[in-house]
N, C-alpha and C positions, 0 to 999 in steps of 0.2 A: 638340277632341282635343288632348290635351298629350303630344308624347313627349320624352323623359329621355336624353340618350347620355351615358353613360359613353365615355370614350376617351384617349390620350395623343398627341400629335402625330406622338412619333416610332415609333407604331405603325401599319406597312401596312396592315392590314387594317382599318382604324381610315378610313382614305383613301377605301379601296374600298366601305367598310359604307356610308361617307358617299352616294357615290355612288349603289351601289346603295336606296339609301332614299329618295332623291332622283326616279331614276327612278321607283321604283316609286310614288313616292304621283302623279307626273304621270298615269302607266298605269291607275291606279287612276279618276283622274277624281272624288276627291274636292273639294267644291266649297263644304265649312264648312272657318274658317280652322284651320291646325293651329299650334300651338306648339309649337316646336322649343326646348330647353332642353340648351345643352352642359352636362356634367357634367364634371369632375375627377378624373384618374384619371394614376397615375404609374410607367411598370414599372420606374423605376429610380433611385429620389427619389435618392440618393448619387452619382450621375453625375454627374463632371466632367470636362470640355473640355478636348483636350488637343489642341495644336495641330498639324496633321500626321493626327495619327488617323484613320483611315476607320471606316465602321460594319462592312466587312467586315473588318477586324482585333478590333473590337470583338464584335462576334458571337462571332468562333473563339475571342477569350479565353475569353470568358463561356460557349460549348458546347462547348468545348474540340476546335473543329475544327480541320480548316485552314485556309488564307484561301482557297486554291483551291475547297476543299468548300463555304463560308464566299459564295462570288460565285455558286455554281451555283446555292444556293438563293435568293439576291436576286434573280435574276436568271428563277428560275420565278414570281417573287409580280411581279417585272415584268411579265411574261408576262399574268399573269392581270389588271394594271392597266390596260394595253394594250386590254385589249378592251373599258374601260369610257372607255376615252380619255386615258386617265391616264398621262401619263408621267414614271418612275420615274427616276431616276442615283444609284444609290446610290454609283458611284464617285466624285461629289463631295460626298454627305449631309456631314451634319457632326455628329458627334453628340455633343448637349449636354442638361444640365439643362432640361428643360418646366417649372420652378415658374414661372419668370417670365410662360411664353408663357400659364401658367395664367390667372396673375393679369392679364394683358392680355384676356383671355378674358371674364373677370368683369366688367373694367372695360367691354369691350363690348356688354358683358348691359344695362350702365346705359344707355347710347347708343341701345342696340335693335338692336344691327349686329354681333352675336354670330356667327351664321351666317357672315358673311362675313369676320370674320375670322379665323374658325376655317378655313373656305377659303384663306384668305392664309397660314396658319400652315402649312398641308399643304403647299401650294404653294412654300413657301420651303425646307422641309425637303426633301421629294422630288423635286420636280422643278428649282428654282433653285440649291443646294447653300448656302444661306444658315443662319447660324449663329441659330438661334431661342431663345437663350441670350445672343445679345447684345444690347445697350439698343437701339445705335443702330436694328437692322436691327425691334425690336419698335415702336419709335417710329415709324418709317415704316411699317410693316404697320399700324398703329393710326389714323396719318395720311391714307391711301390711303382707310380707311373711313369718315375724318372727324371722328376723335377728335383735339381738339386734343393738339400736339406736346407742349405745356407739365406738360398734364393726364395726358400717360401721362411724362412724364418725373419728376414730382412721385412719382405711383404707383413706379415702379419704385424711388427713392431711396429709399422706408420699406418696411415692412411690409404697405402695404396691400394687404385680399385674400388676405395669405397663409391666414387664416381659415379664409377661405369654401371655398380650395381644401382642405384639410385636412376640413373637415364633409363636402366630395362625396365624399369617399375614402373617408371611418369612413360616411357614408352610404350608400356602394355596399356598403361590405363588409354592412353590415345588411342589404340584400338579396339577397348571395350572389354581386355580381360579383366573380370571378376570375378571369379576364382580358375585355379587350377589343378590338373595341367592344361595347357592352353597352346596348341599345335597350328601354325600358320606355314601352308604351302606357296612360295613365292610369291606374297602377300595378294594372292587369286583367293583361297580356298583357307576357313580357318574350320578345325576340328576344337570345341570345347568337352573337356572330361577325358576320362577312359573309355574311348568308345569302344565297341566290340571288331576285332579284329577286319571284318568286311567292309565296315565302315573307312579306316583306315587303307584297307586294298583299296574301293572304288575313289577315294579320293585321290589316289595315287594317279591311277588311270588316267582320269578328270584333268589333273594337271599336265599330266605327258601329253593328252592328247587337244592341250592349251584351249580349252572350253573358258569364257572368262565370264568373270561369275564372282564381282569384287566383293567384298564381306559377305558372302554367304557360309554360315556357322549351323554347324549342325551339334546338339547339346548333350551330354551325357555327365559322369560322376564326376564331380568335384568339389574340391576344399576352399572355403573361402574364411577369408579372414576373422569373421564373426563365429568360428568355431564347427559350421558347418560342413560336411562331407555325408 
């Protein structure tokens, strides 16, 4: 089984979809290997770092709240991370450009240790308040999972991978992702959003027991580039 995520770092629900997907294939008791294939996805390629900034200020620009309305709502997607063990501070997030974190992402794909550090990259942003836009702190996220320092610091100084990120993007849009996270089972079965963990079991199912059933998408929470979650 091959599944596809679509996703961006600095999207919550993007965390929790992780999560919950995670659980759910343990629950499941599937027992052929799956492959897990991050994808490329950006709700705000033109974002840039500005220091001081919070993401609750950056929200209320962008939905034109206030910061106070701007924290209530971080603060229920908190809530709803909490239950999956995740813990969120968006009052120290830092919110920056994901190309980089992209292209780190890629270069982990070659390593074989994608998964984990797409884990580190959540991790930094949500719960460490670590700036995933900058070299040094992707160098050591890269490090941690074994990727030498030299080889992601090489990467980061050019172009490379900016590519591959830009095909996952024009690729997702040819399947109709519009926001994420955005989870495709052997391009049979897409799941949009964080859906709730049974959701994610019976599609497992669905696929193992090769039901064909091309784009059918079934909808739940997600971020989409116009600032929405």
């Amino acid at each position: 089984m091959k599944v596809e995520i679509w996703s961006d770092i600095m999207c919550p629900f993007c965390y929790i979809g992780k999560r919950r997907f995670e659980q759910a294939l343990e629950h499941a008791g599937i027992t052929e290997p799956v492959e897990v294939v991050w994808k490329s996805f950006q709700l705000d390629p033109h974002l840039e770092y500005v220091p001081g900034r919070t993401t609750h200020e950056m929200l209320a620009e962008k939905k034109g709240w206030t910061t106070d309305y701007a924290k209530d709502v971080s603060n229920q997607v908190s809530g709803m991370a909490a239950q999956l063990g995740l813990q969120y501070d968006f009052d120290k997030a830092v919110p920056a450009n994901t190309l980089d974190a992209h292209r780190l992402s890629h270069l982990a794909a070659k390593h074989g240790v994608q998964n984990e550090v797409e884990e580190q990259l959540f991790s930094a942003y949500f719960t460490e308040g670590k700036n995933v836009g900058d070299a040094e702190t992707l160098v050591q996220i890269g490090a941690k999972a074994g990727i030498p320092e030299a080889e992601t610091r090489n990467m980061l100084a050019g172009d490379t991978y900016q590519q591959e990120v830009s095909k996952d993007i024009a690729e997702g849009a040819s399947l109709g992702v519009r926001g994420v996270p955005f989870f495709v089972f052997n391009r049979q079965y897409a799941i949009s959003g964080a859906q709730p963990l049974e959701v994610f079991t019976q599609t497992f199912h669905k696929v193992l027991e090769e039901e064909k059933s091309a784009g059918n998408e079934t909808a739940g929470a997600v971020c989409t580039p116009d600032g929405d979650c």
